[in-house]
C-alpha positions as a printed NumPy array, in Angstrom:
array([[ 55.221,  -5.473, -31.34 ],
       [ 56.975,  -5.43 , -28.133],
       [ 55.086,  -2.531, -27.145],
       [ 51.474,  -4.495, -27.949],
       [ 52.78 ,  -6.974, -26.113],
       [ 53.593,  -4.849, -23.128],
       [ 49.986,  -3.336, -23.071],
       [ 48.218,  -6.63 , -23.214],
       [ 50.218,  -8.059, -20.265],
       [ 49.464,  -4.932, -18.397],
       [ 45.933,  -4.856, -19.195],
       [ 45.94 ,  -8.472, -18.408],
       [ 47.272,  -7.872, -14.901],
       [ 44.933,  -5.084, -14.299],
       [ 42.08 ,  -7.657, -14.792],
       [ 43.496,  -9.864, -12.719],
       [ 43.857,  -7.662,  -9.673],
       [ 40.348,  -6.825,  -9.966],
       [ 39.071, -10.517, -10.298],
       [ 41.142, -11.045,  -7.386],
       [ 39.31 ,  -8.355,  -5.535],
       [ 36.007,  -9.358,  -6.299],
       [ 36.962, -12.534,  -5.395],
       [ 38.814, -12.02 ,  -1.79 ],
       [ 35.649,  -9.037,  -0.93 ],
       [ 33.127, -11.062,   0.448],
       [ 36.099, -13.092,   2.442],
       [ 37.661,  -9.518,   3.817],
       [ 34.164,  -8.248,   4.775],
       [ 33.82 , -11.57 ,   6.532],
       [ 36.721, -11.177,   8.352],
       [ 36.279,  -7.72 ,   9.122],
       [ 32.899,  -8.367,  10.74 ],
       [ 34.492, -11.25 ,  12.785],
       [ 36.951,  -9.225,  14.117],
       [ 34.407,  -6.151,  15.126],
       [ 31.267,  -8.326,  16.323],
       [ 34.873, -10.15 ,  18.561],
       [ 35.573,  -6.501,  20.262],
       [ 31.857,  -5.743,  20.182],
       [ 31.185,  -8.616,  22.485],
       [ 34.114,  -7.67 ,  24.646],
       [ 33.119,  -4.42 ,  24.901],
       [ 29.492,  -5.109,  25.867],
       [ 30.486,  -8.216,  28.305],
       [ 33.562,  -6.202,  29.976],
       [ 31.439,  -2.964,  30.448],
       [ 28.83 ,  -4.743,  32.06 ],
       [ 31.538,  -6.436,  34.919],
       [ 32.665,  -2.645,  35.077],
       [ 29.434,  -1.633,  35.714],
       [ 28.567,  -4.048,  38.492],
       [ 31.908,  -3.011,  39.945],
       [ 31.442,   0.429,  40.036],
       [ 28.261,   0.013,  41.443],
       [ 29.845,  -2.326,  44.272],
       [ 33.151,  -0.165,  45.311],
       [ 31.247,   3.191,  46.139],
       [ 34.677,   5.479,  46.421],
       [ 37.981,   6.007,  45.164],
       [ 41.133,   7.309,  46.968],
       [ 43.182,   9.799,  44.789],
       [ 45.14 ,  11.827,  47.769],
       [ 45.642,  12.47 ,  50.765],
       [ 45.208,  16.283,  52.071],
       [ 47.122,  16.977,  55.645],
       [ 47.58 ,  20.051,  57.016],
       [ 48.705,  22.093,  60.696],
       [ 47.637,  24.949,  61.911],
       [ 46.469,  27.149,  64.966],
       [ 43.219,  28.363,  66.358],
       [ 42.343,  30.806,  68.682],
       [ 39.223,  31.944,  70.025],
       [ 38.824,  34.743,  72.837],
       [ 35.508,  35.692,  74.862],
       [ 35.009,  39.456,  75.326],
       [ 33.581,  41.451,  77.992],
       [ 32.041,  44.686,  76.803],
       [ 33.797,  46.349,  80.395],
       [ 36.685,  43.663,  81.055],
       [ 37.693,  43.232,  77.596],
       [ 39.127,  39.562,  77.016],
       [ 38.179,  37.325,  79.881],
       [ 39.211,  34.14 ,  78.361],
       [ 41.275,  32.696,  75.455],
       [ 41.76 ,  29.474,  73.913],
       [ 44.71 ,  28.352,  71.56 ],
       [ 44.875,  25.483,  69.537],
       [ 47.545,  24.169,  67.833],
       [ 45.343,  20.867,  65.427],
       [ 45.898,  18.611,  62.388],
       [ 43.685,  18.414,  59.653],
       [ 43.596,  15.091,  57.498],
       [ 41.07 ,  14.948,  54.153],
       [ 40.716,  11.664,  52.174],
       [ 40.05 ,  12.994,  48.623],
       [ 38.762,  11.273,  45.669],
       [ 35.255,  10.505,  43.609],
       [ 32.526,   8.546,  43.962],
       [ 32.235,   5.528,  41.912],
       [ 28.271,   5.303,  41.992],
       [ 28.744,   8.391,  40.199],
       [ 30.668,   7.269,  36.791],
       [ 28.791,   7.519,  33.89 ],
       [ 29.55 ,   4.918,  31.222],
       [ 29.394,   4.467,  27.562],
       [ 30.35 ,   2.42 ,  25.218],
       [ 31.144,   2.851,  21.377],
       [ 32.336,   0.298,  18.528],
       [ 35.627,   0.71 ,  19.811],
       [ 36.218,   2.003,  23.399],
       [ 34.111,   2.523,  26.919],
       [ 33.918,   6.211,  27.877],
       [ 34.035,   6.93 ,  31.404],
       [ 32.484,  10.541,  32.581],
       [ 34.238,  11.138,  36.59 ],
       [ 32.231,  12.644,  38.856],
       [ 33.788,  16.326,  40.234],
       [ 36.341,  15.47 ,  42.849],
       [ 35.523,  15.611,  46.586],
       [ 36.189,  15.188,  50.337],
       [ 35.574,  11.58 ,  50.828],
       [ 36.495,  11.571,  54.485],
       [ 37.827,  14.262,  56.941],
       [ 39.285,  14.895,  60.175],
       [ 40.696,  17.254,  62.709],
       [ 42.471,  16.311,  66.291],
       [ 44.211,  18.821,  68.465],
       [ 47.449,  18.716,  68.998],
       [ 48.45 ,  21.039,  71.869],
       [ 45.668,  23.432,  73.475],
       [ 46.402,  26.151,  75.789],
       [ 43.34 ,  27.743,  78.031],
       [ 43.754,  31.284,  79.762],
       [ 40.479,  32.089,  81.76 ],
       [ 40.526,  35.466,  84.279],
       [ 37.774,  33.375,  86.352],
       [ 35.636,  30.207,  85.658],
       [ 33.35 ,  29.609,  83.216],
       [ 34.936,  32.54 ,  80.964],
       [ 35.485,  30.312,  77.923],
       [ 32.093,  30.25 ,  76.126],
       [ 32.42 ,  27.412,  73.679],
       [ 34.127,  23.813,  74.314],
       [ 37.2  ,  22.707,  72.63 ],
       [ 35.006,  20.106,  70.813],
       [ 33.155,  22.811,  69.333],
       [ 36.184,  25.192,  68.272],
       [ 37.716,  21.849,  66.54 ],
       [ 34.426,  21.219,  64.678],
       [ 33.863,  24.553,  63.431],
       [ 37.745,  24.512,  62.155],
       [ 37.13 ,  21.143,  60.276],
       [ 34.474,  22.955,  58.389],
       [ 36.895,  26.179,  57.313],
       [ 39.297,  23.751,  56.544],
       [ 37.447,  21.623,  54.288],
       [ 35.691,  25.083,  52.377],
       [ 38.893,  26.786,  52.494],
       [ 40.113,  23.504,  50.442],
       [ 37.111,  23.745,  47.771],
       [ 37.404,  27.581,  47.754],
       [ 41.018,  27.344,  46.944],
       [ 40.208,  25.337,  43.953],
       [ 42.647,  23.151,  44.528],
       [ 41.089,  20.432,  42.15 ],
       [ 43.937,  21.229,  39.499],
       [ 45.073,  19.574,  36.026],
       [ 47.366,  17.415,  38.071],
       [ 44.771,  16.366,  40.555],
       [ 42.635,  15.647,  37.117],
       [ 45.517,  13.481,  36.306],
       [ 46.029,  11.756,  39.382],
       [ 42.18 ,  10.728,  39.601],
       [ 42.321,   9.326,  35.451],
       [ 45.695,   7.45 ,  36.501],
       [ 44.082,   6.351,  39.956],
       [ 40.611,   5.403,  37.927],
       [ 42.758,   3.5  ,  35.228],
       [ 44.59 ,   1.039,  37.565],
       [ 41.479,   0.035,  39.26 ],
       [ 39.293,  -0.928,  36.256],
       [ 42.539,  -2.356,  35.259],
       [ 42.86 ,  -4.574,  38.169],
       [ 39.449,  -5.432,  37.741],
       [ 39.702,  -6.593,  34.109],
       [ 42.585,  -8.021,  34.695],
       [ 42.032, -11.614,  34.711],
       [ 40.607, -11.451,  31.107],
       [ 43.723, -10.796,  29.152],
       [ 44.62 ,  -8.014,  26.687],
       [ 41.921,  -5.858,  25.619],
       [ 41.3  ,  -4.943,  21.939],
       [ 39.438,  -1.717,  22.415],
       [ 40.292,   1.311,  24.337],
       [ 39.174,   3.35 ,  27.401],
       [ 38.571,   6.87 ,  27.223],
       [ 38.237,   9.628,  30.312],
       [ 36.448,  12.608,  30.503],
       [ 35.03 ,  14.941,  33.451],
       [ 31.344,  15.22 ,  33.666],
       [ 32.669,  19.642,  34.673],
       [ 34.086,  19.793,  31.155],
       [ 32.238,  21.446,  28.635],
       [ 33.694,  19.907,  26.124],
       [ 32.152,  16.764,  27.341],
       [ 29.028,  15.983,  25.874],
       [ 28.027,  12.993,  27.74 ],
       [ 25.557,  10.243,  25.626],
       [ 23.207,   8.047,  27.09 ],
       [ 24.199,   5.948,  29.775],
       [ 24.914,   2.359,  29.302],
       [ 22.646,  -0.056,  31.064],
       [ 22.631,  -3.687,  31.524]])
């Protein structure tokens, strides 16, 4: 008997969990679009502020590159040999970062994917620091020292992209740098409910979908 009675009340309670499920499904599925169609319109409104912003700011600063070094150019005489020698001891300063016109930007149910453009030379410069001139008679110098420091700007900003010095930590510094500027700019609208995501547009493993568009 106690057995019986055991069954029934567990049968009984099995029923009742699945009235109560019937019942509370149309409420949860209510709820659940609420909450998605919430971060849905987030998403859409936020992404399009980004975009304007993007659009607006043109470049972002990662690093700074800032390096010394000397130059030295000679003019030779086929009889004299060297007739005149310049040496020049410069500075060369690189602003380095990515263009912002250049971000690609999705957006998914849940997050805003953001493709970064390759990094680059934003800005550069060279200035000399001490130059010293040895001429065996005038005139023997054949280019100006104008010319020698803007032909060592240009080694010194290929020797930086040969070098390949666009590393995982450079990666990570442009993501972190990227980050705190949308960041800033989103600021004002409180805590988001969906997430960012970062990805190279170099990557292969990045297959980039269609842009969004206002």
């Amino acid at each position: 008997m106690k057995k019986a009675g055991k069954w029934v009340l567990s049968v009984v309670s099995k029923v009742l969990i699945i009235i109560a499920v019937v019942l509370l499904l149309p409420f949860a599925h209510s709820f659940f679009q609420k909450i998605t169609s919430n971060i849905n319109g987030e998403i859409i409104m936020q992404s399009k502020i980004l975009e304007q912003k993007l659009a607006s700011s043109k470049r972002l600063e990662v690093t700074t590159v800032e390096e010394e070094g000397i130059l030295e150019a000679k003019t030779n005489v086929v009889i004299l040999g060297t007739v005149g020698s310049t040496t020049i001891r410069y500075r060369y300063t690189a602003s380095v970062g990515i263009d912002l016109s250049k971000v690609i930007m999705t957006i998914d149910s849940d997050r805003i994917v953001f493709f970064l453009p390759d990094i680059e030379i934003l800005n550069d410069g060279i200035e000399a620091l001490e130059i010293n001139r040895h001429n065996l008679f005038s005139k023997a110098i054949e280019k100006s020292i104008e010319t020698l420091l803007s032909e060592q700007r240009i080694k010194c900003r290929e020797e930086y992209k040969t070098n390949q010095k666009y590393t995982d930590r450079t990666r990570q510094d442009t993501v972190a740098a990227f980050e705190e500027t949308i960041c800033q700019w989103l600021d004002s609208y409180g805590e988001r409910q969906y997430q960012f995501e970062y990805l190279m547009q170099h990557d292969s493993k990045a297959e980039i979908a269609t842009p969004f568009c206002i």
